[in-house]
matplotlib code that plots the C-alpha trace (Angstrom):
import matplotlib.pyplot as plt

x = [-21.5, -22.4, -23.9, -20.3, -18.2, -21.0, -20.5, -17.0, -17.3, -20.0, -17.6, -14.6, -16.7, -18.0, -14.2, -12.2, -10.0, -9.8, -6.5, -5.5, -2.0, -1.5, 1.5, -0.3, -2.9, -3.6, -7.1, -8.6, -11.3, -12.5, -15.4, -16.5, -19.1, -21.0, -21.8, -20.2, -18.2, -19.5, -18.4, -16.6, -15.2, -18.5, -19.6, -16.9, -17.9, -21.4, -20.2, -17.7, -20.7, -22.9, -20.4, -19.3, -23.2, -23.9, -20.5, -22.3, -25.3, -24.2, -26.7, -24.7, -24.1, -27.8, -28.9, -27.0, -30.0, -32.3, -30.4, -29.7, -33.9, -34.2, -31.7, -33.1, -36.6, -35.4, -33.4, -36.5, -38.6, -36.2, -35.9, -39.6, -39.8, -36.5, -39.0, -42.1, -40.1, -38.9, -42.3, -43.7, -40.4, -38.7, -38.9, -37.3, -34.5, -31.0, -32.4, -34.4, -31.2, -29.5, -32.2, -32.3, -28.5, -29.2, -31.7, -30.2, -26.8, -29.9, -31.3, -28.2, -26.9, -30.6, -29.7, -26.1, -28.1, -30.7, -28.3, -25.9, -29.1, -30.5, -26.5, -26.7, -30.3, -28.7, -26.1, -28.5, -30.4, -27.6, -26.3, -29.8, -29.7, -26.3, -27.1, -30.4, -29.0, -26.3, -28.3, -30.5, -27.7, -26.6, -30.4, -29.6, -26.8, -27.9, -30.2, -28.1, -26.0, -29.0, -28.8, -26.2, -28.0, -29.3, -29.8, -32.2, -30.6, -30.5, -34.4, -34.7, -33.2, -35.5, -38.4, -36.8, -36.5, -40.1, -41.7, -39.6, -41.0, -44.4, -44.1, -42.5, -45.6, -48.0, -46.4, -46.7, -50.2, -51.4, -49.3, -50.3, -52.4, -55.8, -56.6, -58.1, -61.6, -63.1, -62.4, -66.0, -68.4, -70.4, -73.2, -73.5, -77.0, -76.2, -72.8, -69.3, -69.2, -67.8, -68.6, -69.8, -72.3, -73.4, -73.6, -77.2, -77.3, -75.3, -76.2, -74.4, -75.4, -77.5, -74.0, -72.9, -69.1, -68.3, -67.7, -64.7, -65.0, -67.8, -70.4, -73.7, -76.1, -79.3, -79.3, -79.1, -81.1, -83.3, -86.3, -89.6, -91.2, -87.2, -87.1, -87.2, -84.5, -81.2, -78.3, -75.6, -72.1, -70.0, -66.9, -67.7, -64.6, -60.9, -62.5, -61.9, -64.3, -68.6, -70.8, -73.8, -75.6, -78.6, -81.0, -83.3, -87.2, -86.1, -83.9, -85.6, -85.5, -81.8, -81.2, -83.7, -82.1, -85.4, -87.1, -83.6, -83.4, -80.6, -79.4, -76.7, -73.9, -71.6, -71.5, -69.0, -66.2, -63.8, -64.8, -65.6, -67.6, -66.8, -66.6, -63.3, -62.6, -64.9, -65.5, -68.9, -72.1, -75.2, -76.9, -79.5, -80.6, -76.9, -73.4, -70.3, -67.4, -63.8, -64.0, -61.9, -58.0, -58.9, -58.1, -61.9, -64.7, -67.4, -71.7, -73.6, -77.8, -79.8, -82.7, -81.5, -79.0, -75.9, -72.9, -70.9, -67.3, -65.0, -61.7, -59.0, -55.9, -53.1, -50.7, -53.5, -53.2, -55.1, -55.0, -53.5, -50.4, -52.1, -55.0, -55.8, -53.7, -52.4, -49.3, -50.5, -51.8, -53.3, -56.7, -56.7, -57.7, -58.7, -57.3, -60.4, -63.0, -66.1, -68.3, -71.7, -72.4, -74.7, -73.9, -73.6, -70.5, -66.6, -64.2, -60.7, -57.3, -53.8, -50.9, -47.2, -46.8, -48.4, -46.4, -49.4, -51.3, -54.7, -56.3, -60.0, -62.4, -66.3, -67.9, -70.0, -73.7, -74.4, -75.2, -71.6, -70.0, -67.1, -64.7, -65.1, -63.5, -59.9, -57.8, -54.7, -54.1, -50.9, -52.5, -50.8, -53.1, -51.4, -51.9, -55.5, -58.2, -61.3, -62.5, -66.1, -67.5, -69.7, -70.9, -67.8, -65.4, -63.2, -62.3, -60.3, -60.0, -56.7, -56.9, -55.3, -56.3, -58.7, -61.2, -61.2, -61.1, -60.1, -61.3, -58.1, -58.0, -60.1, -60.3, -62.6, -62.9, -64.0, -61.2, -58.5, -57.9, -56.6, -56.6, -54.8, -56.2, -59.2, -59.1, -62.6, -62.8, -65.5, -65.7, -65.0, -67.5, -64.4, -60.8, -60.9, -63.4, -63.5, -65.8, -67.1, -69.5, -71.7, -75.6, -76.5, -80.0, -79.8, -76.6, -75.4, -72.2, -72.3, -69.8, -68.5, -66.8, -65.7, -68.5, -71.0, -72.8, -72.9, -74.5, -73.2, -74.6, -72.5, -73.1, -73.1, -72.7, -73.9, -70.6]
y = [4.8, 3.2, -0.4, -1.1, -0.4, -1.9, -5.1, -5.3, -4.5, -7.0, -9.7, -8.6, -8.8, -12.4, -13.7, -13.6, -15.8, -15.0, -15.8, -15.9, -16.7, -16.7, -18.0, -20.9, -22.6, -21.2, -20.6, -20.5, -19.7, -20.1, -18.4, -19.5, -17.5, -19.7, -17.3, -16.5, -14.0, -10.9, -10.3, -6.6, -7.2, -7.7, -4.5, -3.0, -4.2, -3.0, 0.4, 0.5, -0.5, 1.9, 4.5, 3.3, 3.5, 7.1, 8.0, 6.4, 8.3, 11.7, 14.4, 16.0, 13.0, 11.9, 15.5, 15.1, 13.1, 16.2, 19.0, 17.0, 16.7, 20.5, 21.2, 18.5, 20.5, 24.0, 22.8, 21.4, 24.7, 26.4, 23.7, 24.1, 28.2, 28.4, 25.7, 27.8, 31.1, 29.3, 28.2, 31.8, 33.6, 31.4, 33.3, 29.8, 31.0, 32.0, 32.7, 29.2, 27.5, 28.8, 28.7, 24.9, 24.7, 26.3, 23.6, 20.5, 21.7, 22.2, 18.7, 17.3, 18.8, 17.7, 14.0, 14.3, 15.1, 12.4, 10.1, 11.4, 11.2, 7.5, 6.7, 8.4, 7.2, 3.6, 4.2, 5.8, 2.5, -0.1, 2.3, 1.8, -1.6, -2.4, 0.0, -1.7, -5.1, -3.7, -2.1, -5.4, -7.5, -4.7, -5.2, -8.5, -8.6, -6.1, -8.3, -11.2, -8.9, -7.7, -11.0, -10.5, -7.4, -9.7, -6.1, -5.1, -1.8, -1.7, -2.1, 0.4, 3.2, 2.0, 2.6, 5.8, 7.2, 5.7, 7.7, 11.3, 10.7, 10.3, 13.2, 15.4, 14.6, 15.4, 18.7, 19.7, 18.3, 20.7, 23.7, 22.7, 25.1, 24.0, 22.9, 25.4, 25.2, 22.3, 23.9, 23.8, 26.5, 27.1, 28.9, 24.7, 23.8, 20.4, 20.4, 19.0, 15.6, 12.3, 9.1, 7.8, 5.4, 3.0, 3.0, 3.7, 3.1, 1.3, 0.5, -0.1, 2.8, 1.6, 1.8, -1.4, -0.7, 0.3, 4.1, 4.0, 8.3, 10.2, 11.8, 11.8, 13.3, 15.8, 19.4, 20.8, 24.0, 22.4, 24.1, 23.7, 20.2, 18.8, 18.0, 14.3, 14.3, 12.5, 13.9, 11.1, 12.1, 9.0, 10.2, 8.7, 9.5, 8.4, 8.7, 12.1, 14.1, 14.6, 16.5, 16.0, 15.1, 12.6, 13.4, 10.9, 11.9, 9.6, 7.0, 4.3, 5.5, 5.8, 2.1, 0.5, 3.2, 3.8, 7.4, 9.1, 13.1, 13.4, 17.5, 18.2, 20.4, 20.1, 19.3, 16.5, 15.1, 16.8, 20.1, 24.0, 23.3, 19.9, 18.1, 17.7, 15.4, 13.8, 16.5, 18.0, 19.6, 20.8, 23.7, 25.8, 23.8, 24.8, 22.3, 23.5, 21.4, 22.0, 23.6, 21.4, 22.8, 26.1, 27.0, 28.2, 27.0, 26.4, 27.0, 25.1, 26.6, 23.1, 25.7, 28.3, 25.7, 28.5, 28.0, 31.1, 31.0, 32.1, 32.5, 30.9, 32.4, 32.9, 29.2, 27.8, 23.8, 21.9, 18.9, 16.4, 19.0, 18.6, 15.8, 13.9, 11.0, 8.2, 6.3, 3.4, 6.0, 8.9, 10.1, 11.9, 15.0, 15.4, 19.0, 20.6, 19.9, 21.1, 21.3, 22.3, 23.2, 25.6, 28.1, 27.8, 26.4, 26.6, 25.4, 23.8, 23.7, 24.2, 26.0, 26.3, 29.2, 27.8, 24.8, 22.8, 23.2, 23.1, 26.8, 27.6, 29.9, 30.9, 30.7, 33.7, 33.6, 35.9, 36.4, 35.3, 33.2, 35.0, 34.0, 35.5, 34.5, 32.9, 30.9, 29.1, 25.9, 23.8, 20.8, 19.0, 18.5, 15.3, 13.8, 13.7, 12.0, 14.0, 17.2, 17.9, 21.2, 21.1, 24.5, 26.3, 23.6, 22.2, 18.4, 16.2, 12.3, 10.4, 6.5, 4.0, 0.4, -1.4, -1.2, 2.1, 5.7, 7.8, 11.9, 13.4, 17.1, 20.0, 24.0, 26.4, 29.0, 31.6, 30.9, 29.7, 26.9, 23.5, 19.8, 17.1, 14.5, 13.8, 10.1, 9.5, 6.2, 4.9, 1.3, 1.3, -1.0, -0.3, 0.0, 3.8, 6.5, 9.2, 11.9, 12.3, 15.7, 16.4, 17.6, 19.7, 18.9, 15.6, 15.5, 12.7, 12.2, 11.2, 9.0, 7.7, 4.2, 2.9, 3.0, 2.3, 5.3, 4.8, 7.4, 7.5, 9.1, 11.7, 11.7, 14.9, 15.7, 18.9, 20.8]
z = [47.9, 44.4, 43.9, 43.0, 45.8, 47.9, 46.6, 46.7, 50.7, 51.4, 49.0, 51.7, 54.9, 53.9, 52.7, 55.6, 57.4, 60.9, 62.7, 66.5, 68.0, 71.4, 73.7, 74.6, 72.1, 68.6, 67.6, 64.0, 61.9, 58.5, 56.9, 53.4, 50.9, 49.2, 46.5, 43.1, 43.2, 41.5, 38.0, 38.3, 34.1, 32.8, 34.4, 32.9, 29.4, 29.6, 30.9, 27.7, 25.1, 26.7, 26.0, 22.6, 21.9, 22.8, 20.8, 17.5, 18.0, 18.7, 17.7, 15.0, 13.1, 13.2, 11.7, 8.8, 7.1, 8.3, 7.1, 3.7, 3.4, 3.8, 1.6, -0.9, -0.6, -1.2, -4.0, -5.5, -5.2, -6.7, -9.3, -9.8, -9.9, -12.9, -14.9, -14.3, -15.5, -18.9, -19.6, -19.1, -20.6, -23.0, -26.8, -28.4, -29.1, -27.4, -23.9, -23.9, -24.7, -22.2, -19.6, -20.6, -19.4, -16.2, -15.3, -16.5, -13.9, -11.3, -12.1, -12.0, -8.4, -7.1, -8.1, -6.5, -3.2, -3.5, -4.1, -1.0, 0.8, 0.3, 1.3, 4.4, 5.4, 4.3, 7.1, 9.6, 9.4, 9.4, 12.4, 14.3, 13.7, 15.1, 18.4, 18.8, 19.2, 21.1, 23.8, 23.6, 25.0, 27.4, 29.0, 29.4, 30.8, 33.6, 34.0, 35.0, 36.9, 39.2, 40.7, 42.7, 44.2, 47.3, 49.2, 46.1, 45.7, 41.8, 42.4, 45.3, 42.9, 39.9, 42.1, 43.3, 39.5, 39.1, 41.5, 40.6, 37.1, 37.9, 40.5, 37.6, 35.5, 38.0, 38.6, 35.0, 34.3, 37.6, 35.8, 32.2, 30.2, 29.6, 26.3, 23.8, 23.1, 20.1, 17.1, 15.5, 15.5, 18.7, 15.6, 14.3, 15.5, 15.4, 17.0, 16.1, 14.0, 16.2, 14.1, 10.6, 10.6, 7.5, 5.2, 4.7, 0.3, -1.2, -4.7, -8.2, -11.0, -13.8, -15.7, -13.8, -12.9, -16.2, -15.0, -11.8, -11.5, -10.9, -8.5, -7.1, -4.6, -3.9, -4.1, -0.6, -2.0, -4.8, -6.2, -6.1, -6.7, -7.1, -3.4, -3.9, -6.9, -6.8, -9.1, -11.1, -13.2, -14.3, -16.1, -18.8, -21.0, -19.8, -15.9, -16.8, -18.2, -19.0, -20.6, -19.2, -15.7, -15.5, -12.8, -10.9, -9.2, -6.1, -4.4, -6.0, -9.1, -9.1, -7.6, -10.3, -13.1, -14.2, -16.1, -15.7, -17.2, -18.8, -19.4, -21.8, -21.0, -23.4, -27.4, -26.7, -24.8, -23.7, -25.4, -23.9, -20.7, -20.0, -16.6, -15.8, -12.7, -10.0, -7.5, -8.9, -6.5, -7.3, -5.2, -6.1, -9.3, -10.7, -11.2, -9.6, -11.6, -12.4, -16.2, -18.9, -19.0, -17.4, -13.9, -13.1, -11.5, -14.0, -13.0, -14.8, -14.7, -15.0, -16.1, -18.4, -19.0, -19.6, -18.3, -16.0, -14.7, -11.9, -12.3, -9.8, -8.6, -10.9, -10.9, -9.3, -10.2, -12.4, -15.1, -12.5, -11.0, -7.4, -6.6, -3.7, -3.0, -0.6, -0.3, -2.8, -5.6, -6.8, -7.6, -11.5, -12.2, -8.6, -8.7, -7.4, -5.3, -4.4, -1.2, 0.3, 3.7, 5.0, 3.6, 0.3, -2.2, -1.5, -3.9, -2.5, -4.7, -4.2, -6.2, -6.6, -4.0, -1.4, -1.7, -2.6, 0.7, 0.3, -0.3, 0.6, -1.4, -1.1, -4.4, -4.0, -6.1, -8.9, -12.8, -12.8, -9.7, -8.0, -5.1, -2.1, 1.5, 0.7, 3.4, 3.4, 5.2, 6.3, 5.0, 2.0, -0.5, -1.8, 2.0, 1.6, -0.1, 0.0, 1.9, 3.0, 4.7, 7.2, 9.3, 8.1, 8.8, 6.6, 7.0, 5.3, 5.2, 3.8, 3.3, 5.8, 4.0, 1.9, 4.4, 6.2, 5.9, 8.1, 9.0, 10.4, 9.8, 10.0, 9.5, 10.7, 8.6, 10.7, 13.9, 11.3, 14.0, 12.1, 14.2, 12.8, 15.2, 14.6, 14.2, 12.8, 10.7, 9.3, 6.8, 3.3, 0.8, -2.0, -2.0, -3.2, -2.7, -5.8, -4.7, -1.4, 0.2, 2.8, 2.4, 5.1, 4.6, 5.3, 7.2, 5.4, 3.6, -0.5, -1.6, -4.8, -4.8, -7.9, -9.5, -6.5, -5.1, -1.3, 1.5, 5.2, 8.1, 10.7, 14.1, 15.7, 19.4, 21.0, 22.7]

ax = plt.figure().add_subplot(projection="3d")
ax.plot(x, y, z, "-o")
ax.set_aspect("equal")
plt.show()
């Protein structure tokens, strides 16, 4: 029987008029309900909204939006391989013009589907809005209506479906697979990282804040009698480029900005061998930089003070095609980025055919540095900030306001196992942080914040 139909009975039971005739005397009696009567048409009304509702937001007319974005995106690829094939191909004559043609009508159906796009997320939203207040005044009206369930069968049933639910999730959670084990490396002494503390330095260069980009740290493999030293790179030219690094004997020294050692590496700014972007590291008495308009990774020897190159994939990106970002803006020239951990130097960077998702190579040591171990990630590079490596892990931090930062994604390179939830945030002392790596000798994590250098502890716990 349904709440309905029960209703309506009791209603009949409690309205009756009870009559008696007999030969002699006549006998009656009248039973009045005191209560309202229920409301059977409003029912009715809230049964036709509800249906009206779940007609409005069928699946297939919600996908639309969804099947427009995928179709928006493969466009765009293909948009971006025709424009890639002209530059390498075009001989600047016939076969450019026509080649020129070809992507204008490409351009041109991509902005037809961006522009069908925006108007069917416009009518996705107006759609939700109108069903949202809809099904808010269907919950209130139910509401009112439970009143006249003085049996408390509409609550009976809600406590019914309460309990199968919770039953239902304790089934699965006794059949559920167990999770797989944490994905950093049992072989890291010190364990996995959980938390940031600091920070520990924070101090203003003796270049004041006139220098937003650069770098800084210690060499996690320094020589002899450079144990002490600190390392300093302001981009000193369009918070793009350097050409030269200006070392420090200690902490102090750096703070006060006294008896720097400044080394030359280039003749001038930008020229062959300059700096070019934030994400520099020293190890082993050598600079590992991003070389000036050449997709390689530049060595720079702070003693025989020559300077060796690696070359990076064909297409891989450079000069601002793929840096760090967030949502509010974009880090220049952020392209590449180099990291330390234990063991040794790795260089991260994206290209065209991997969709810009971030790629992972080993600088291997040499006369001449070469790549070595190369992975591929699912992580967008644009959706991050900085990377860091620690015991063979990859992480990667993305902004969430003014005040914090947030780890949220690693990679270990020897399981190929990626998390995206790491939810490690730590404070910010700036809005934006421009460099950012990890010395494993210390175990503490090297930031630069416009213009402030800033060090952080990580906690590590023990599996």
């Amino acid at each position: 029987m349904s709440l309905l139909d029960y209703m309506w009975r009791t209603v009949g039971v409690l309205f009756i008029l009870l009559m008696k005739s007999a030969s002699a005397t006549d006998c009656s009696c009248e039973l009045t309900n005191a209560e309202k009567p229920f409301p059977k048409d409003k029912l009715m009304n809230i049964e036709k909204s509800a249906v009206e509702c779940n007609q409005k937001i069928q699946s297939a007319k919600m996908s639309d939006e969804g099947a427009l974005r995928l179709g928006l995106r493969q466009r765009l690829l293909q948009l971006q391989e025709d424009v890639s094939a002209l530059e390498r191909e075009d001989d600047g004559g016939l076969y450019g013009a026509v080649s020129l043609r070809i992507l204008e009508l490409e351009l041109a159906e991509v902005l037809q589907l961006i522009n069908k796009l925006n108007r069917t997320h416009n009518t996705h939203q107006s759609l939700s809005r109108k069903v949202n207040a809809t099904m808010l005044q269907v919950q209130t009206e139910l509401k009112q209506l439970e009143k006249f369930d003085h049996m408390q069968i509409a609550q009976t049933l809600k406590e019914n479906k309460r309990l199968k639910r919770s039953l239902a999730q304790c089934q699965e959670e006794l059949l559920a697979t167990p999770p797989p084990p944490p994905t950093t490396p049992t072989t890291c002494p010190q364990g996995r990282p959980v938390r940031v503390e600091g920070p520990r330095t924070y101090t203003v260069t003796q270049y004041g804040t006139s220098y937003t980009y650069g770098s800084w740290g210690r060499d996690p493999r320094p020589t002899a009698g450079k144990e002490s030293w600190y390392w300093l790179i302001p981009l000193t030219s369009s918070n793009v480029y350097a050409n030269y690094v200006r070392q420090y004997t200690s902490l102090s020294a750096l703070i006060a900005g006294v008896s720097p050692k400044d080394v030359a590496i280039a003749s001038g700014n930008p020229t062959t061998n300059t700096i070019q972007g934030p994400n520099v590291v020293m190890y082993g008495d050598a600079l590992y930089y991003g070389c000036y308009n050449n997709p390689s990774v530049c060595r720079f020897n702070l003693t025989s003070r020559a300077v060796t190159t690696a070359s990076l994939p064909q297409n891989s990106g450079i000069n601002n095609k793929f840096p760090f970002c967030h949502l509010e803006a974009c880090y220049v020239y952020t392209d590449l980025d180099f990291v330390t951990d234990e063991s040794g130097v790795w260089v991260v960077y994206t290209s065209a055919e991997n969709y810009g998702n971030v790629i992972i190579s080993k600088v291997e040591p040499g006369d001449v540095p070469t790549l070595g171990r190369t992975m591929k990630t699912s992580l967008h590079k644009r959706t991050a900030t900085n990377t860091f490596m620690v015991c063979g892990v990859l992480y990667a931090t993305r902004y969430v306001n003014k005040e914090t930062e947030e780890i949220f994604y690693s990679f270990d390179t020897k399981s190929g196992m990626e998390s995206y939830n790491l939810s490690i945030r730590f404070k910010k002392m700036h809005t934006n942080i421009q460099s950012l790596n990890y010395n494993p000798s210390d175990h503490k994590l090297y930031v630069y914040s416009d213009a402030y250098a800033i060090t952080y502890d990580i906690i590590f716990e023990l599996n």
